[in-house]
Structure formats: C-alpha cells, structure tokens
C-alpha positions in Angstrom: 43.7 32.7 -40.8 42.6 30.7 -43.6 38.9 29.8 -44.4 39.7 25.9 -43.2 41.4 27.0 -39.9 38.5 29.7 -39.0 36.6 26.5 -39.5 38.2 24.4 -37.2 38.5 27.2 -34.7 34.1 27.3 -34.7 34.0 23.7 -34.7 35.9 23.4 -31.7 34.3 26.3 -29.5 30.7 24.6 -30.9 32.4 21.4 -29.3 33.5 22.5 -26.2 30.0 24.6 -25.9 27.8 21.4 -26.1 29.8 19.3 -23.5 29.9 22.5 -21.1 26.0 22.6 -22.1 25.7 18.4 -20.8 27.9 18.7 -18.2 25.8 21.4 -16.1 22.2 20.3 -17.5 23.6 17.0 -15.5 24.7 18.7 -12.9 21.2 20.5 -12.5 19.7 17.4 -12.9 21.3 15.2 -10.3 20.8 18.3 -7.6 17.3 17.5 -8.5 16.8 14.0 -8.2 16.4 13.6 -4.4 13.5 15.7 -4.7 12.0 14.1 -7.7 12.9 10.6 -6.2 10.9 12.3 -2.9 8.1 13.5 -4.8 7.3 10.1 -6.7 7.6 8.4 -3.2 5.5 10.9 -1.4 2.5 11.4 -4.0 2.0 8.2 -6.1 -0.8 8.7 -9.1 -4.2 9.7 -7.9 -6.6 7.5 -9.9 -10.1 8.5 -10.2 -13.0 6.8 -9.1 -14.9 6.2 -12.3 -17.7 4.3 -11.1 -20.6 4.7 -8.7 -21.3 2.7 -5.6 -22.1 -1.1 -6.5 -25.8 -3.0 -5.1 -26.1 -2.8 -1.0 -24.0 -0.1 -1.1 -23.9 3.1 0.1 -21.4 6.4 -0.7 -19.7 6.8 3.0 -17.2 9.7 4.6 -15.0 8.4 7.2 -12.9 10.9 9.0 -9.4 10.0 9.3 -6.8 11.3 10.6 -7.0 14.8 9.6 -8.2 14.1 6.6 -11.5 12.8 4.7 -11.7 9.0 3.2 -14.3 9.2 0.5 -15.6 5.3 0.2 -18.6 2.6 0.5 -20.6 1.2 3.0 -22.1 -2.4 1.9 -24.7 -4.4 4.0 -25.3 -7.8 3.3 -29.2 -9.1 3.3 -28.6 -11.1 6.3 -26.8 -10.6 9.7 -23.6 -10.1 9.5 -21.3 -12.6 10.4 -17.9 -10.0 10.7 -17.7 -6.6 8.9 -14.8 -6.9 6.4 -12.7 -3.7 5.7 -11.0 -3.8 2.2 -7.3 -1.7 1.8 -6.3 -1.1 -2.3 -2.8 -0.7 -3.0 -0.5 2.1 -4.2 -2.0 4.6 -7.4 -5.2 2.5 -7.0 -8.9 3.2 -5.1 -12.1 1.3 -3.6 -13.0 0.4 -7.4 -11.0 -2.7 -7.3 -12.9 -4.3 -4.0 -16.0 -4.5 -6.5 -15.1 -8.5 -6.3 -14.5 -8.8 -3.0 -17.8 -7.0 -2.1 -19.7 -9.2 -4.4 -18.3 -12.2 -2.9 -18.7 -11.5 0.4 -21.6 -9.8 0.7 -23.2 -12.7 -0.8 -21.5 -14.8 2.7 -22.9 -12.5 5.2 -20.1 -10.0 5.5 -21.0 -6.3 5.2 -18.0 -4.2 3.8 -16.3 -1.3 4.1 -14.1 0.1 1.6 -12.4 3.4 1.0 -9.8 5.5 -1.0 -6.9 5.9 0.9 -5.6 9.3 2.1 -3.8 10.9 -1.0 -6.0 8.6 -3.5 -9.2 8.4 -5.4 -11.7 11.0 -3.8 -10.1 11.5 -0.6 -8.0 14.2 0.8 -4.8 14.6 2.0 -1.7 15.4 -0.5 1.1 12.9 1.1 1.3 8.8 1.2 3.0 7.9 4.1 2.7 3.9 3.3 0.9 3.4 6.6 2.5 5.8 9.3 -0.7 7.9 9.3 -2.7 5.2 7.3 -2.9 2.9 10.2 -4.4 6.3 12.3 -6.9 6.5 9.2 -7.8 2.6 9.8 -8.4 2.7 13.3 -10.7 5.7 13.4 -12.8 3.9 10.7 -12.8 1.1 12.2 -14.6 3.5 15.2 -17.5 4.0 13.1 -18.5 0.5 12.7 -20.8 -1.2 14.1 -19.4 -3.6 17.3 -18.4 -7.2 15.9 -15.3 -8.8 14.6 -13.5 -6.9 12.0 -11.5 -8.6 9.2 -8.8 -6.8 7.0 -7.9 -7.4 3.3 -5.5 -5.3 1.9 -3.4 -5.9 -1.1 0.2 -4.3 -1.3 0.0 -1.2 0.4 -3.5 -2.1 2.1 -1.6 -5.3 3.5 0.6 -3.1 5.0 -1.6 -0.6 6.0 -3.7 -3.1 7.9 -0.9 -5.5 9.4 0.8 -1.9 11.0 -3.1 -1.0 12.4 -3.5 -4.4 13.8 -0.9 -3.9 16.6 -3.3 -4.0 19.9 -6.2 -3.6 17.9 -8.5 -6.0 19.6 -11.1 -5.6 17.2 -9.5 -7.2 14.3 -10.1 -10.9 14.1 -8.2 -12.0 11.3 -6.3 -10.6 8.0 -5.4 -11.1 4.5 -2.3 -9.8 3.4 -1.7 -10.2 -0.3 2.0 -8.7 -1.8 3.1 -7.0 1.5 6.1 -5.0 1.7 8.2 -6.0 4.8 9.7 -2.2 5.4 9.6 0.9 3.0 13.6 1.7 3.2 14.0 -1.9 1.8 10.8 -2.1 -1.0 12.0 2.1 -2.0 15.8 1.2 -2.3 14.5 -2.1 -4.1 12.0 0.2 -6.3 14.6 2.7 -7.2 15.6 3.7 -10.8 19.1 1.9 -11.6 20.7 5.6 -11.8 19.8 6.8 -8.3 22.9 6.3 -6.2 22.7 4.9 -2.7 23.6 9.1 -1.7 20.1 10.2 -3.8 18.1 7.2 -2.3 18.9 8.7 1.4 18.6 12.5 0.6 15.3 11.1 -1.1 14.0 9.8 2.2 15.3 12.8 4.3 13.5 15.0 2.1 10.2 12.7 1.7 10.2 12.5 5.5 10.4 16.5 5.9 8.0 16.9 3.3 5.6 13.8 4.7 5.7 14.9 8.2 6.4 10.8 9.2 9.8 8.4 10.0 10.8 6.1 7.0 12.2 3.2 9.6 8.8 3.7 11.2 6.7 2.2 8.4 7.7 -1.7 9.0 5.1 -4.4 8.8 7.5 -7.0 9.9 8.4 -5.2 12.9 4.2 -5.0 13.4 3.9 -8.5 12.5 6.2 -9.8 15.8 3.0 -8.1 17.7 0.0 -9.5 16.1 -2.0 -12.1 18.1 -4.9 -12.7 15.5 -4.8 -15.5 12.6 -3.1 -13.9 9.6 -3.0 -14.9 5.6 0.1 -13.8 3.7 -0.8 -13.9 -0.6 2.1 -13.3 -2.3 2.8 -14.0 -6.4 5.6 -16.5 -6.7 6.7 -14.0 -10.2 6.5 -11.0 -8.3 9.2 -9.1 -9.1 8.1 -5.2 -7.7 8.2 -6.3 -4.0 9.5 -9.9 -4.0 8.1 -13.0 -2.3 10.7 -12.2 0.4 9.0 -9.5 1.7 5.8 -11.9 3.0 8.4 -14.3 4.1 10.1 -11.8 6.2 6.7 -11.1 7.6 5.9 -14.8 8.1 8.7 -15.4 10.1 8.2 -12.5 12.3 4.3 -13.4 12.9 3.5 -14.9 16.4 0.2 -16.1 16.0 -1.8 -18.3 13.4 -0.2 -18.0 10.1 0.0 -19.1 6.9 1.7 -18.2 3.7 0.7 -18.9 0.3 2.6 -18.5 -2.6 0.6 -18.1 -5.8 2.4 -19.9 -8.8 2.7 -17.6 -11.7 1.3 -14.7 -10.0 3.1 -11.5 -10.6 2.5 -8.0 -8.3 -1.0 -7.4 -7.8 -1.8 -10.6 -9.8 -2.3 -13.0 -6.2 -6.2 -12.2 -5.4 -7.2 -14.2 -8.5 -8.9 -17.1 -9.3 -9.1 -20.1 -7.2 -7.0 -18.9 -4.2 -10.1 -17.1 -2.9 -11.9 -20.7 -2.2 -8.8 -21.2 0.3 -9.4 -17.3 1.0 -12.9 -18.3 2.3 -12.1 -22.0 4.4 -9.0 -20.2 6.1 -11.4 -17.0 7.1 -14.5 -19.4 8.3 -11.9 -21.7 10.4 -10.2 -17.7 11.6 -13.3 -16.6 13.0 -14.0 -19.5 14.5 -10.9 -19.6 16.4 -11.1 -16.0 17.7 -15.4 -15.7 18.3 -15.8 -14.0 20.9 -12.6 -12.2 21.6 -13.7 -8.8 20.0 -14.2 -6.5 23.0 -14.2 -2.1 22.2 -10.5 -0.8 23.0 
C-alpha cells in the first residue's frame, strides 16, 4: 500500500471514529435531558438574601409545611388596617418586597414576607410552583394576628397565593402580577426549542416522582373559578416568559370582583413599577371596603 493510500485508509477510520464519537455523546445526552429538563424545573436558582431586615422589621421563622420559611415581620406605627403577605417569584427572595414594605407600612399595613420553600434562607430542596406552597401560605397565615389578610405575589407568588386562596376566608383581597394559568402549559411554553414534546413529558413524570406533587394539580385558573374575594390581575403587555394570556385565562375563570390590568411596555417581572401602584392602592382601599368584616378564623 502506498504512502497516499495508508493515508486515506487513517483518514477515513479518524472519520468514521468522530461521527461514532457524536453519535453516542448524543445519544447519552438526549437519555439525559428529561432529567436535566426535571432538575431545572424542580430546583430553580437559590438567590441569597444579601441584606438585613429593613426599619419596623423584624427577622421571622414561619413553619411551613415541613419545612422552615426564613423571612420578615413589619409593623406599621399605627393600627393596622389589614396585614399584607408579599410572595416573590421564581430564583428570587423577600429582598425584593423592600418597596412594597416601605409603601405600605407607611398606609397602616403590617407585612409579612418570606423566602419561599427551596429559596433564599429557607429549607426545603424542591419547588413545587404552589402544590405544597399554598400548604406553606396557609400555616403562615396561622401565625398572624386575626384581621383581613391581603396577598401580593408576583409570578410564582401570584400563583402561590390565588391556589391558597380557595376557601381561605381570611384573605380579603389579592394582587396577582404575571400569573401563570397552569405549570404543564407555562413549562411546555418555557421549554428549550430542542426538547421534544416526548422529553417535556418524561420531564414532568420525573419532576413529579422527584417533587413528591401532581403537575395538573398546580393550576391557578382552575383555583381562580373558586375564589370569592376581589382580585387584581398585573400582567406586562411585552411579556414574553409567561404571556399576557395566562392572566386572561385567569380572568375569565374568576367569579368574584375582578380586574385586569395590562401594563404597556412591561416585560416579565417588569408590571409592579411605577405609577400602577397608585391604581394598586385605590383598588385595595375600595377591596377592603367591600369585604370588612367578612374575615372570620377557618
């Protein structure tokens, strides 16, 4: 065999080689994306709390449902008109209710808020987007003080709080900003372009062995067709993460007082800013005027 031919020969085996090499580093790959895809579902970044407890406030631990909620207890000067309980969102913690416990405060409101399970301080290893959440909710919502109770959440808190809500007397009003309607649609929506519709499911089977919870059980809008008390729906017009149809799927589903806002402009997470808390404020005065009274213990 000449020099040119040995050559060729090496080439080709180096070719063949390479593409046997792709082919099964793919194939590895792909048996592992259901349980990557699981594991990015299941435990979203944990972001630490980097600052300490702001004025009239007070480091809190509520216990939730097996697990410990590290978070704030704020009293405002005066009496409290309603005790408001803020929810953060996904990869977030209590740091960003800093505003809304300045501004309420400041309106009579004391304020709760908390990392939720699987966030900030707190324990747990799992988000279950509101299957034990809401159980978390309602036991610190035990540990107040009697009175009406008001829930903001934004994106995962909104859900959190509209799934809690269901026969939860207590709870006068809420303020949902960028709800999801039902984690199998907002996942599937989330999803990487290369996960195929067979990964997406094997992804949820395995994130609801791992999770210990039901995917088709975490659905605001199927909450929302039992809440009674007045409820606010934020949502950013630009929000392209979980779309504006999301909060109008929950709209429609509402039975009691409603309204939706849509926030021009707004992107995900981008609602709660600037002048919509003035309407924020005259739709929570005229809420808990309509429902005074109405608060009894469950």
């Amino acid at each position: 065999m000449s020099d040119t031919s040995l050559r060729r020969v090496v080439i080709r085996g180096a070719l063949a080689g390479g593409v046997l090499i792709v082919a099964l580093a793919a194939w590895l790959l792909s048996m592992q994306l259901p349980a990557l895809a699981a594991g990015g579902l299941l435990k979203p970044m944990r972001r630490a709390v980097d600052r300490g407890a702001p004025a009239q406030c007070v480091d809190a631990a509520f216990a939730g449902a097996g697990v410990v909620l590290k978070g704030w207890r704020c009293s405002a000067s005066a009496r409290p008109r309603a005790t408001i309980v803020y929810l953060h969102g996904i990869a977030d913690n209590r740091v960003s209710a800093t505003g809304v416990i300045q501004r309420f405060l400041a309106r009579r409101f004391d304020v709760v808020a908390y990392d939720s399970r699987a966030h900030g301080a707190s324990t747990g290893d799992v988000c279950t987007y509101g299957f034990f959440e809401k159980q978390d909710l309602h036991l610190v919502i035990d540990s107040l003080d009697a009175g009406p109770v008001v829930l903001i959440g934004t994106s995962l808190g909104a859900a959190v709080a509209l799934q809690e809500a269901v026969d939860d007397r207590r709870v006068a009003a809420i303020v949902a900003a960028e709800t999801f309607s039902d984690l199998r649609t907002v996942a599937r929506e989330r999803a990487p372009f290369f996960l195929t519709t067979s990964v997406i499911a094997q992804a949820f089977s395995l994130a609801e062995r791992d999770g210990h919870f039901a995917v088709d059980a975490v659905s605001p809008v199927a909450a929302a067709a039992r809440l009674e008390m007045p409820v606010l729906l934020l949502h950013g017009a630009e929000d392209h993460e979980t779309p504006p149809a999301h909060s109008e799927r929950v709209f429609a589903a509402l039975i009691g007082p409603k309204q939706l806002v849509l926030v021009p402009g707004a992107h995900h997470n981008e609602s709660l800013n600037g002048q919509v808390w003035e309407q924020i404020e005259i739709w929570l005065d005229e809420a808990l005027r309509r429902t005074s009274g109405s608060h009894p213990q469950p």
